[in-house]
C-alpha positions in Angstrom: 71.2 -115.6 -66.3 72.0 -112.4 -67.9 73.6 -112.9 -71.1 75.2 -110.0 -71.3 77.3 -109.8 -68.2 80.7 -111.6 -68.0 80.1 -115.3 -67.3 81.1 -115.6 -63.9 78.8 -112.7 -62.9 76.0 -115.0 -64.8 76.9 -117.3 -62.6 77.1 -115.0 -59.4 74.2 -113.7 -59.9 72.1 -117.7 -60.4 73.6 -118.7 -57.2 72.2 -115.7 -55.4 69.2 -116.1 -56.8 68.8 -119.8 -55.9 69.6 -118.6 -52.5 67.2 -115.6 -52.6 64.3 -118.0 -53.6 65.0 -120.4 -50.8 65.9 -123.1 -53.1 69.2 -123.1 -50.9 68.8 -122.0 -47.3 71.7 -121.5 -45.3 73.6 -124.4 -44.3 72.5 -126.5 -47.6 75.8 -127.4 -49.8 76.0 -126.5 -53.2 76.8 -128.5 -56.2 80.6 -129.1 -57.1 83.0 -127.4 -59.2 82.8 -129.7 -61.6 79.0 -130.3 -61.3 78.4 -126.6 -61.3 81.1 -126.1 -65.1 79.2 -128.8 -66.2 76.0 -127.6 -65.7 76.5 -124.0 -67.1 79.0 -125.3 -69.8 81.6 -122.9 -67.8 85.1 -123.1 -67.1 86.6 -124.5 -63.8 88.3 -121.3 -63.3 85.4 -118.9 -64.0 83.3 -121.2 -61.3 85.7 -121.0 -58.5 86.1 -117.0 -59.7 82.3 -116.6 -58.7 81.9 -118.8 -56.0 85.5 -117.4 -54.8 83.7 -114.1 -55.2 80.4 -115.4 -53.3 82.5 -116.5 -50.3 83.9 -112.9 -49.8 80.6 -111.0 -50.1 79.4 -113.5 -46.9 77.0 -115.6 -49.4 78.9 -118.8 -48.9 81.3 -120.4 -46.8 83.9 -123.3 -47.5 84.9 -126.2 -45.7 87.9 -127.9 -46.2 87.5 -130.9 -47.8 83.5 -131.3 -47.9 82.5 -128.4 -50.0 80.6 -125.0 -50.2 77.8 -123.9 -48.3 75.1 -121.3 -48.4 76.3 -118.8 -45.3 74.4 -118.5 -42.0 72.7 -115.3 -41.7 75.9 -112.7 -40.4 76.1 -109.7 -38.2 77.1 -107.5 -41.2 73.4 -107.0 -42.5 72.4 -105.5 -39.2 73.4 -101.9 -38.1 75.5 -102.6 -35.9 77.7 -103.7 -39.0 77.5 -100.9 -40.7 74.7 -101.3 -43.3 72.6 -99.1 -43.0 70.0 -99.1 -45.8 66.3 -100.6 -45.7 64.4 -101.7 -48.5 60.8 -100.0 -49.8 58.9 -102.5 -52.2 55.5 -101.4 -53.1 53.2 -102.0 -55.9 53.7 -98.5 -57.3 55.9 -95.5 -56.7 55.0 -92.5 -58.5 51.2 -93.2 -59.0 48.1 -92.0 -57.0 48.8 -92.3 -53.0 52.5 -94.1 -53.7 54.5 -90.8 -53.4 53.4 -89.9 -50.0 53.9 -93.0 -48.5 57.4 -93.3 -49.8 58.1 -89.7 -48.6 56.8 -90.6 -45.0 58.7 -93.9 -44.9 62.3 -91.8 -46.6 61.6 -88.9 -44.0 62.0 -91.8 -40.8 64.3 -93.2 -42.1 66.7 -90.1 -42.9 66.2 -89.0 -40.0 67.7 -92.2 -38.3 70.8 -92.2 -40.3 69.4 -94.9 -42.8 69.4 -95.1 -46.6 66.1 -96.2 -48.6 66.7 -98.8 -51.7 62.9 -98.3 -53.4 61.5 -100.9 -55.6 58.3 -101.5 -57.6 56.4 -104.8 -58.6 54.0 -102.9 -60.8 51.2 -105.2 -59.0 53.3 -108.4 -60.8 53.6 -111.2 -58.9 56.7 -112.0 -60.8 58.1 -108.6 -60.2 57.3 -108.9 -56.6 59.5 -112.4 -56.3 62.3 -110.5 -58.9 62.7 -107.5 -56.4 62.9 -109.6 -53.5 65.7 -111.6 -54.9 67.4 -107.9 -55.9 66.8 -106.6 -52.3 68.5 -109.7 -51.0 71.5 -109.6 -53.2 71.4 -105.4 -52.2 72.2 -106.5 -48.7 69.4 -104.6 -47.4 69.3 -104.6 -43.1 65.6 -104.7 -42.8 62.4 -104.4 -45.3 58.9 -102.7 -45.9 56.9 -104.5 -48.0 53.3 -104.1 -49.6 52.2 -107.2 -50.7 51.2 -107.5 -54.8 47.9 -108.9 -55.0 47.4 -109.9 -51.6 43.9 -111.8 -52.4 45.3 -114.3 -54.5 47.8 -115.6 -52.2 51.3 -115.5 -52.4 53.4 -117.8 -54.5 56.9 -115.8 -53.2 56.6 -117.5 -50.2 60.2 -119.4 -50.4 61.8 -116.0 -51.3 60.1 -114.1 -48.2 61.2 -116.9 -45.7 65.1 -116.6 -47.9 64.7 -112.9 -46.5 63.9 -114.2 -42.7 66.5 -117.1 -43.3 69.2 -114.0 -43.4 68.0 -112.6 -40.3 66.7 -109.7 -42.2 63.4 -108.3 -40.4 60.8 -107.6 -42.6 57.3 -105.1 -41.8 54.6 -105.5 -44.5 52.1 -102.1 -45.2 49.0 -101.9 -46.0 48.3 -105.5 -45.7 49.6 -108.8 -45.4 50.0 -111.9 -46.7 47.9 -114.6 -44.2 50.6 -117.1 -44.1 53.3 -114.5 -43.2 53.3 -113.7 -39.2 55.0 -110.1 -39.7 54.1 -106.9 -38.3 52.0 -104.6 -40.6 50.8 -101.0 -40.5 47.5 -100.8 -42.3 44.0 -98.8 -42.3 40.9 -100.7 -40.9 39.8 -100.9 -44.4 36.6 -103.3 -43.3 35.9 -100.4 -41.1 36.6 -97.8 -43.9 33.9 -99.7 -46.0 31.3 -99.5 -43.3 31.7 -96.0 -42.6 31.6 -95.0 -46.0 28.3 -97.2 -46.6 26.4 -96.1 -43.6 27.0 -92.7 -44.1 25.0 -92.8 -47.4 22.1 -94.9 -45.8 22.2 -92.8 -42.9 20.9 -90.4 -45.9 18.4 -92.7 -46.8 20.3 -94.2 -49.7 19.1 -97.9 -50.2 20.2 -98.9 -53.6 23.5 -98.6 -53.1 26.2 -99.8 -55.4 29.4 -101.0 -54.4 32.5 -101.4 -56.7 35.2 -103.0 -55.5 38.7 -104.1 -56.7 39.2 -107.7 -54.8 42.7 -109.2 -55.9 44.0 -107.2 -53.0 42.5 -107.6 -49.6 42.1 -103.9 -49.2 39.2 -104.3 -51.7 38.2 -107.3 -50.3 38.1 -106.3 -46.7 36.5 -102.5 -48.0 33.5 -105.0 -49.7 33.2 -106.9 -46.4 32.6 -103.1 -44.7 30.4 -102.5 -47.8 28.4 -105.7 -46.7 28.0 -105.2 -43.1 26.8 -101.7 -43.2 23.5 -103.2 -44.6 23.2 -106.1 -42.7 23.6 -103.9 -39.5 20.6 -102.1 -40.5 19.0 -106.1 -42.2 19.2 -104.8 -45.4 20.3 -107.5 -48.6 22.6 -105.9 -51.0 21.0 -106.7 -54.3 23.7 -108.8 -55.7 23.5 -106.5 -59.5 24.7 -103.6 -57.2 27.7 -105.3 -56.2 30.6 -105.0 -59.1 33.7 -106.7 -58.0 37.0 -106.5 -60.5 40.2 -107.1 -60.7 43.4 -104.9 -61.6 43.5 -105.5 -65.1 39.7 -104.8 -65.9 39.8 -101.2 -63.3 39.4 -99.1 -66.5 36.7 -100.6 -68.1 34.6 -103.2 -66.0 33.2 -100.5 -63.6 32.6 -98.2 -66.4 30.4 -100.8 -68.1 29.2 -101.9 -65.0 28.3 -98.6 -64.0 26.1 -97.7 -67.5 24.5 -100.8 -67.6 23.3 -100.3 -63.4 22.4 -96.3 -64.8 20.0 -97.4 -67.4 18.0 -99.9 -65.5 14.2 -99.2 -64.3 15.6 -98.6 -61.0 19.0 -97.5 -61.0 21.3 -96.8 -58.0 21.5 -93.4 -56.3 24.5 -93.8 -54.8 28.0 -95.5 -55.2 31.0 -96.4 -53.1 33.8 -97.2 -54.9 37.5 -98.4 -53.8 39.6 -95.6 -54.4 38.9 -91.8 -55.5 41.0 -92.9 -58.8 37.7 -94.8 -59.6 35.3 -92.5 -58.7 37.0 -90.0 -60.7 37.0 -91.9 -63.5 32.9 -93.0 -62.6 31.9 -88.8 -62.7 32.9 -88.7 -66.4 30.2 -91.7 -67.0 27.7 -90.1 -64.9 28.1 -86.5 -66.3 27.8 -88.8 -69.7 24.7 -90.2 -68.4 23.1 -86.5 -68.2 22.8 -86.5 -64.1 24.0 -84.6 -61.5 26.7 -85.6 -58.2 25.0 -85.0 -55.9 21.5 -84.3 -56.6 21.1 -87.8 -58.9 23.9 -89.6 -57.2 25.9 -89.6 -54.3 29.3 -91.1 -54.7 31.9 -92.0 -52.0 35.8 -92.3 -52.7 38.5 -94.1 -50.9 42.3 -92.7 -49.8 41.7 -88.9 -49.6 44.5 -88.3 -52.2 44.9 -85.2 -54.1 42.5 -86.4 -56.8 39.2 -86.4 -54.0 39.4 -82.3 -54.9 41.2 -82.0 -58.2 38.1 -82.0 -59.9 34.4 -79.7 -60.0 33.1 -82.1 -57.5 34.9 -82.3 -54.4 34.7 -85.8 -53.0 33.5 -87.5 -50.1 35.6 -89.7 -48.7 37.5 -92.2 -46.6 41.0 -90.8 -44.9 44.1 -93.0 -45.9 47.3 -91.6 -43.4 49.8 -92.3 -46.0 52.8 -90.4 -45.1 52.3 -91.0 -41.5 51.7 -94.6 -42.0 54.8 -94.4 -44.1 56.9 -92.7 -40.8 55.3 -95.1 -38.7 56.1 -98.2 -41.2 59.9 -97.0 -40.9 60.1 -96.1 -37.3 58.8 -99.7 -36.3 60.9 -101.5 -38.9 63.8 -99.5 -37.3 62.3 -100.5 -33.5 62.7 -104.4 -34.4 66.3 -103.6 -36.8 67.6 -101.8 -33.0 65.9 -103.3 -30.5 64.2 -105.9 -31.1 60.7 -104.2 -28.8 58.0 -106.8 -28.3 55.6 -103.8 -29.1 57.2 -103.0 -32.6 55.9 -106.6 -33.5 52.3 -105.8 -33.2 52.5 -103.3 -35.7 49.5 -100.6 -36.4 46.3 -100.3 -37.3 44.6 -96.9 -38.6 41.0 -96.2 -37.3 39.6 -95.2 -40.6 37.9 -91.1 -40.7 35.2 -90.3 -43.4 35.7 -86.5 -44.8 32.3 -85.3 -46.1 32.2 -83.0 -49.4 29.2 -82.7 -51.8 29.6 -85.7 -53.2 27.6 -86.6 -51.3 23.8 -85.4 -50.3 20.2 -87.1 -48.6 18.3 -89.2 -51.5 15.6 -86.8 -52.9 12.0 -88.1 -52.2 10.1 -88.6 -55.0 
């Protein structure tokens, strides 16, 4: 609880919180009064203040003579109540491709008459469960969600079935968690991977290295492209040329990585790496390196954002629809919030498109 708010919101805002974790679900009867004052070391009076307070705001109900309840979900968090504001949660807001999907998703939903409450888990799974609980207590009618770390599974789950408890319909971007059945809108990322690796041994690239980020499945499934693109053409990916990392180690493992694979007998001469924001950050270690993109090494980015041409090299690279997945995010969500279409269930998925710059060039015969 928050020491610093008045004791019976400290107490306000544990209940919801239990609530918004699924430790109650609705229909489950909360402790006592007493039980409850004697738990928090609170007065009678500032318990029945908050759980007064809960009962008004549509959290709990009372019955006479057996005690307090956790609410069923109401008709006042759809739009036919009145609310009118859906929920954004994404791992970031105002870095790399983050912006333009939030504009996309804030366009669709303007344009509908809704309101957009934005959060961001910073990739924290703790922060992911913290703004789940907030957009639960927010009353938000409906949800977008990119899931933090989707590779290592996803310990929210109480707090995400909390949200469908409350009838509030949820869409997940980018990707999703397995054991979630929601709609998502995502890019064919395993196909993204593929057509970014082909391309280069289409160019008669054969030592190929692939560096992947893999605590989100959008790395893992861009590796699995990675993968088949030489096994469609039997060809082993020498396992040295495959650098896998995770979040906290994406400015310094594939910059290591990358030196180490340069100085060897037989180095790569060509990368594809998970995002342009890497393979930005991989032409500084190349240029150090004393070659040339592309004439000593072909490099392939990921998303398309603003970075792929911000620099001397203008990148190859795989398209990411961003603010139109954003739009198409909303509109869906907004489908399901209305009416409920079978078709808004199945969500979208992006057919990926490979934009060719000099990055990129045939491997120079010897």
């Amino acid at each position: 609880m928050n020491a610093q708010s008045p004791k019976y919101l400290q107490l306000k805002e544990e209940i919801v919180s239990w609530i918004a974790g699924g430790r109650y679900l609705p229909g489950d009867k909360l402790p006592s009064e007493n039980e409850l004052a004697e738990r928090f070391a609170l007065s009678r009076q500032t318990v029945r203040q908050s759980i007064g307070e809960l009962v008004q705001e549509g959290w709990l109900s009372r019955e006479q003579g057996k005690g307090t309840f956790v609410a069923r979900p109401s008709a006042e968090r759809r739009p036919s109540g009145g609310n009118r504001t859906v929920g954004l949660l994404t791992t970031h807001i105002s870095d790399y491709i983050f912006p333009s999907i939030v504009r996309g998703v804030e366009a669709a939903l303007k344009e509908r008459g809704y309101r957009l409450l934005l959060s961001s888990t910073d990739n924290r799974k703790d922060r992911e469960r913290e703004s789940l609980e907030t957009m639960l207590t927010q009353g938000v009618c409906g949800l977008i969600v990119e899931p933090t770390k989707s590779a290592e599974g996803n310990p929210n789950f109480e707090a995400f079935m909390a949200l469908e408890y409350h009838g509030i319909p949820m869409l997940m971007i980018n990707e999703q968690y397995p054991d979630l059945d929601w709609p998502c809108v995502k890019l064919d990322d395993a196909a993204g991977g593929r057509l970014a690796t082909d391309h280069l041994l289409s160019a008669g690239h054969r030592r190929i290295a692939g560096f992947f980020k893999t605590d989100d499945l959008q790395g893992v499934q861009r590796m699995k492209g990675f993968v088949q693109a030489h096994r469609e053409r039997h060809l082993a990916v020498p396992p040295e040329l495959l650098v896998r990392y995770a979040t906290e180690e994406k400015d310094s493992r594939p910059h290591e990585a990358l030196r180490e694979l340069l100085a060897q007998p037989e180095p790569p001469t060509a990368i594809v790496c998970y995002n342009d924001q890497l393979a930005v950050g991989l032409l500084d270690v190349v240029r150090k390196a004393g070659l040339r993109v592309p004439e000593d090494l072909s490099i392939v980015g990921y998303d398309d954002s603003f970075l792929a041409t911000a620099t001397e090299i203008k990148l190859t690279t795989v398209a990411h629809p961003k603010a139109e997945m954003g739009e198409t995010a909303a509109m869906l969500l907004l489908d399901l919030l209305e009416t409920g279409r079978p078709e808004a269930r199945r969500g979208k998925v992006y057919e990926p498109k490979l934009i060719v710059r000099e990055s990129t060039a045939a491997r120079r015969r010897e």
